[in-house]
C-alpha positions in Angstrom: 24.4 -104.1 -9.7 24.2 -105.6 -6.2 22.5 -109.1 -7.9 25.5 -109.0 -10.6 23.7 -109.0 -13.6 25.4 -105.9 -15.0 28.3 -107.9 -14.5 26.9 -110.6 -16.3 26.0 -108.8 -19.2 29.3 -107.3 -19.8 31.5 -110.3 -18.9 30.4 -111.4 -22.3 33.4 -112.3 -25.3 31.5 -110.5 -27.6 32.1 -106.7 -26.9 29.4 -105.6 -29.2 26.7 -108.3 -27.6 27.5 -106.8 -24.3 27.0 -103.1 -25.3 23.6 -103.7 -26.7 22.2 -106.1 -24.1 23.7 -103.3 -21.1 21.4 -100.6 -23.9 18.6 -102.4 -23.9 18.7 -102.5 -20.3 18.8 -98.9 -19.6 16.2 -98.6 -22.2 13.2 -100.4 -20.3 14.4 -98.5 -17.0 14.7 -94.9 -18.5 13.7 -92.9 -21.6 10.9 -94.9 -21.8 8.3 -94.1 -24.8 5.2 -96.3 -25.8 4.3 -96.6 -29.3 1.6 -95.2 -30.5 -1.9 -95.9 -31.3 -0.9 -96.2 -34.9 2.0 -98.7 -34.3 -0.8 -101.2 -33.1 -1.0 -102.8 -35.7 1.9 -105.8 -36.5 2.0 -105.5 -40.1 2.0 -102.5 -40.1 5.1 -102.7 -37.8 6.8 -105.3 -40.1 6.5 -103.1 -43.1 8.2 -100.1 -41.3 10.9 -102.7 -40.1 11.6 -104.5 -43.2 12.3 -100.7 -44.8 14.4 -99.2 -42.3 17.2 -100.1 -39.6 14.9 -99.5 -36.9 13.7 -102.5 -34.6 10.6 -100.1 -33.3 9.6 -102.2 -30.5 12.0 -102.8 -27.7 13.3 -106.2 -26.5 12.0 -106.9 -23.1 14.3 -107.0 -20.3 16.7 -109.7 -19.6 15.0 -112.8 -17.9 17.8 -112.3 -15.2 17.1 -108.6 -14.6 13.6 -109.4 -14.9 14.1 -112.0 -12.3 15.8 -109.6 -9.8 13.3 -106.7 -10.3 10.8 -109.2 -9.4 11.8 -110.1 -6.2 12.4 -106.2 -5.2 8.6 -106.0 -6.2 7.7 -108.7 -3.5 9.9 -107.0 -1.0 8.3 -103.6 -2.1 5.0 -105.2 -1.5 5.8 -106.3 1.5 7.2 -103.4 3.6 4.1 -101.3 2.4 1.2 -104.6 3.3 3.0 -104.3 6.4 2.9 -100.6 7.1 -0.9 -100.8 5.7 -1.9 -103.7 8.4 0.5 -101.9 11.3 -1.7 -98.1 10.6 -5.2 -100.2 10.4 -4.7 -102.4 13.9 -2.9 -98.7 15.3 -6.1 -96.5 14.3 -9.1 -99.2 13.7 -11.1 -96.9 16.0 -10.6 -94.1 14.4 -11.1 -94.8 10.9 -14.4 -96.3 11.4 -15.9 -99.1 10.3 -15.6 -100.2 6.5 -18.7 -99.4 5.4 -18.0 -96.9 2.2 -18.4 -98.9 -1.5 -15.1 -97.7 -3.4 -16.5 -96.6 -6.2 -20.2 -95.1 -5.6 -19.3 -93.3 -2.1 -22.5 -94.8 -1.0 -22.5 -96.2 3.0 -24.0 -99.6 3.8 -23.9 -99.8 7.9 -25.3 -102.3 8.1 -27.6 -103.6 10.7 -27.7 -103.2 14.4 -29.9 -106.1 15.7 -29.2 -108.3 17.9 -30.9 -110.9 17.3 -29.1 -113.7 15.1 -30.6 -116.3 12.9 -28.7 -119.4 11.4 -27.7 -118.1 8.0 -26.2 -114.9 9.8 -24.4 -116.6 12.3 -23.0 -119.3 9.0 -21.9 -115.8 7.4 -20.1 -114.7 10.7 -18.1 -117.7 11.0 -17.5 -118.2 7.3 -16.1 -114.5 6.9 -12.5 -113.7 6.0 -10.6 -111.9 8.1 -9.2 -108.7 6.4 -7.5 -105.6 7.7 -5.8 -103.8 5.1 -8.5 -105.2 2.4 -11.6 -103.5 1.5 -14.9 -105.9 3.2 -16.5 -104.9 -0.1 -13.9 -106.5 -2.3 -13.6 -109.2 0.4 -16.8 -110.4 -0.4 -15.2 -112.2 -3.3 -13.4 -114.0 -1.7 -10.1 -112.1 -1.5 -8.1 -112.0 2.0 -4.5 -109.7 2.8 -2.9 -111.4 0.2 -2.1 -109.2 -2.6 -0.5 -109.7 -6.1 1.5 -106.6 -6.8 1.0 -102.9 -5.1 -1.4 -101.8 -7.7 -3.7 -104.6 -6.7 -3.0 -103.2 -2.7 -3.6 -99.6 -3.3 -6.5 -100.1 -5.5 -8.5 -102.6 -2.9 -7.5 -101.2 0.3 -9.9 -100.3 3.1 -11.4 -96.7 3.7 -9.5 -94.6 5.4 -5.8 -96.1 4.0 -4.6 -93.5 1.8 -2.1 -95.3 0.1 -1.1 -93.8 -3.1 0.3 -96.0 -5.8 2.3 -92.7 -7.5 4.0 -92.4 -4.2 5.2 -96.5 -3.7 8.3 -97.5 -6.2 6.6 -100.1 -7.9 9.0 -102.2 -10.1 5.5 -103.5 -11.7 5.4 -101.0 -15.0 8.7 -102.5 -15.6 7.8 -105.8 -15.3 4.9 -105.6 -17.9 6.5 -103.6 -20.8 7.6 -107.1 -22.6 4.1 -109.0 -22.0 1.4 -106.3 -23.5 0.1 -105.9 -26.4 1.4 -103.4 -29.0 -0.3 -100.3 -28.1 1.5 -100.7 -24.2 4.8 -101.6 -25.9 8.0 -99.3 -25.5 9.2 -97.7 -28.2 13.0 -98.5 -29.2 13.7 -95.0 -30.7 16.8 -94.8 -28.1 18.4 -97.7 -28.9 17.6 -97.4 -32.6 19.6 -94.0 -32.5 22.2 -95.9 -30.4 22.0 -98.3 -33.3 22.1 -96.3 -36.6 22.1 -92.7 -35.2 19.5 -91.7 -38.2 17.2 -88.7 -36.9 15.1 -89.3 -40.0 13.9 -92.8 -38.9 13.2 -91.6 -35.9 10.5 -89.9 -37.3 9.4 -92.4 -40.8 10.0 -96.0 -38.4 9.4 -95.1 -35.0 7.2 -91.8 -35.0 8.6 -90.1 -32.8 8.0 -86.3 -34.1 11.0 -84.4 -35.0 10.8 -81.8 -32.3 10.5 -84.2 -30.0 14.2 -85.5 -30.7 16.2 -83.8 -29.6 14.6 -83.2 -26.0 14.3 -87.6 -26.0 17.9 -88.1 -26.9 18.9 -85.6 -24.5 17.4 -86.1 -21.2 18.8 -90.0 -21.8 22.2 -88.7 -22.4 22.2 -87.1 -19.2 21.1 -90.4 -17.8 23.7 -91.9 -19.2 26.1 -89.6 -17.8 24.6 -89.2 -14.4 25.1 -92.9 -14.1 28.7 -92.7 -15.3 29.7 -90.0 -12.9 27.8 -92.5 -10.2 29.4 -95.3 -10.5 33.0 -93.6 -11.6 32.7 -91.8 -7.8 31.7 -95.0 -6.5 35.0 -97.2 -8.0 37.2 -94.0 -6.1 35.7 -95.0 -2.5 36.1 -98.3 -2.9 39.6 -98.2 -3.7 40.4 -95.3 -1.4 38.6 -97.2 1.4 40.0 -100.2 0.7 43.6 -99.0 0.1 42.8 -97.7 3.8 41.7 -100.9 5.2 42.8 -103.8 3.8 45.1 -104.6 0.8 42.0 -107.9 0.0 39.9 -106.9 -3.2 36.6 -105.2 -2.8 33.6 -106.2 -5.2 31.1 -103.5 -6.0 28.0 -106.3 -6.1 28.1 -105.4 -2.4 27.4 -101.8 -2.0 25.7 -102.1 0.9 29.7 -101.6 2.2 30.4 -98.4 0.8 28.6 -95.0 1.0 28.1 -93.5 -2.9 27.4 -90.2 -1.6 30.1 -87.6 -3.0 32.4 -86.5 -0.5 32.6 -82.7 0.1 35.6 -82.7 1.6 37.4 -84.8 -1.4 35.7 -82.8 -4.2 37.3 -79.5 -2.8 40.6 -81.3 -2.5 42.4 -80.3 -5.6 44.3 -83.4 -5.1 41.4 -85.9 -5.1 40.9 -86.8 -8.8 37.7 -89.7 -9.2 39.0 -89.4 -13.2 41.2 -93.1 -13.3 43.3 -92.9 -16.4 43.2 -97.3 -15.7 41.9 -99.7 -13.6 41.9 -98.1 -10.2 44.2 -100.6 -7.3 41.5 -102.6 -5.4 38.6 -103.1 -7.7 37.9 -105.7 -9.4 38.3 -106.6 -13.0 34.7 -107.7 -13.2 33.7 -103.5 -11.8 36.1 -102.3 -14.0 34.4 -104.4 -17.3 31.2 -103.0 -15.9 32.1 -99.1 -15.8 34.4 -99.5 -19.1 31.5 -100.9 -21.0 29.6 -98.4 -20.1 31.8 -95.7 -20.8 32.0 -96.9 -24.4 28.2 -96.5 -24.6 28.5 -92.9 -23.3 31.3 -92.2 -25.7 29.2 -94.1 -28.8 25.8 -92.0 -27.8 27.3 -88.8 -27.2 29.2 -89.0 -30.6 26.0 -89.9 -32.6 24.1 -87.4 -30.5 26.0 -84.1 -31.5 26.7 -85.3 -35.0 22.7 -85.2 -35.2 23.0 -81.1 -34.2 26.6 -80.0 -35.2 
């Protein structure tokens, strides 16, 4: 949102376009579902393809959203490198010395003579400096530059307990598009989006019926939870700005406005967030963004309790 490319998408001519690039969006960010061992195979994939309206594997994300989850990775990466490097200089003597191997357990301490010899003293000066970096990965030649955050969790020094579960990688979303088929997501959401068939849920995508319902479900609340976000949001723009200034407020800055609900306005009988139009002092380009996806919610919901009515 704050990068514009929801804005993007939906400032599209083609209504239709922008509904299904804005779905397949939300569909590598939540719901997400990899095929199966079974769906490995491309032929195999083509076959259930070419016999149903399923797509079965979903389109990667947009090369501009792609782009901007990208560089929050790098900035991701670089808060926690720096936190990591910060604890390690802060407690050096209290962690120890790095002499654990990361995967045995076992301890080399090396040696404690003094005496130096020419090929020791060459390996002294021709060491890398590390300190959030393992000295055993080191030893190939890697420094405290890191690729992503798995690559810093997983090579990080004794006594750093970073935990990759606990850091908001943007990395598993980066990757979705460029594996192979077994580590593909599965497009059952927006192929229920697309032809709302519970049937070739199951037959194309094999997804199993009891699992449905639950899928289609928790993404609808998504979807709503979203919509109830960003509807709340419009209504403090354009009561803060109605109170400030008269100039139009553009929601690609939200850095401006708090999104939190308001207590005080949600007991106020008379505060209604529920715009029957375009709300005075946002944009047209918000307005495209929250409409379109209101449509969406409207289209999924629809197909979703026609599937248990």
């Amino acid at each position: 949102m704050r990068h514009g490319v929801l804005h993007s998408i939906c400032d599209q001519p083609d209504r239709e376009t922008a509904k299904r690039e804005f779905m397949i969006l939300l569909c590598n960010l939540f719901g997400r579902r990899y095929l199966s061992k079974i769906f490995s195979n491309e032929s195999n994939i083509k076959a259930l393809a070419s016999n149903s309206p399923s797509m079965i594997i979903l389109p990667p994300l947009p090369t501009t959203a792609e782009n901007v989850l990208f560089l929050h990775e790098k900035e991701i990466l670089r808060i926690f490198k720096g936190y990591a490097a910060a604890f390690a200089n802060q407690h050096q003597m209290k962690m120890g010395p790095d002499h654990i191997l990361p995967l045995s357990g076992l301890q080399y301490p090396g040696s404690n003579e003094e005496t130096s010899s020419p090929f020791r003293v060459h390996l002294s000066n021709s060491a890398i400096p590390v300190v959030v970096r393992s000295l055993f990965v080191a030893n190939s030649g890697h420094d405290d530059s890191f690729k992503n955050v798995l690559e810093l969790t997983t090579t990080a020094r004794s006594g750093l307990n970073l935990n990759g579960h606990a850091i908001p990688s943007m990395s598993h979303f980066l990757s979705s598009g460029k594996c192979n088929l077994e580590h593909r997501l599965n497009a059952h959401i927006l192929d229920f989006y697309t032809h709302g068939q519970v049937s070739t849920l199951v037959r194309a995508n094999g997804v199993r019926r009891g699992d449905i319902w639950y899928l289609l479900q928790d993404f609808m609340l998504t979807l709503m939870t979203i919509q109830t976000g960003m509807l709340q949001l419009l209504h403090t723009v354009s009561k803060n700005a109605s109170t400030t200034s008269s100039v139009e407020v553009d929601m690609t800055d939200l850095k401006t406005y708090n999104v939190d609900y308001d207590e005080q306005s949600a007991d106020d009988p008379d505060e209604d967030s529920n715009f029957l139009g375009q709300p005075e002092n946002v944009s047209c380009r918000d307005w495209n963004v929250y409409t379109v996806l209101s449509e969406i919610c409207s289209e999924f919901e629809k197909k979703f309790h026609a599937m248990w009515a």
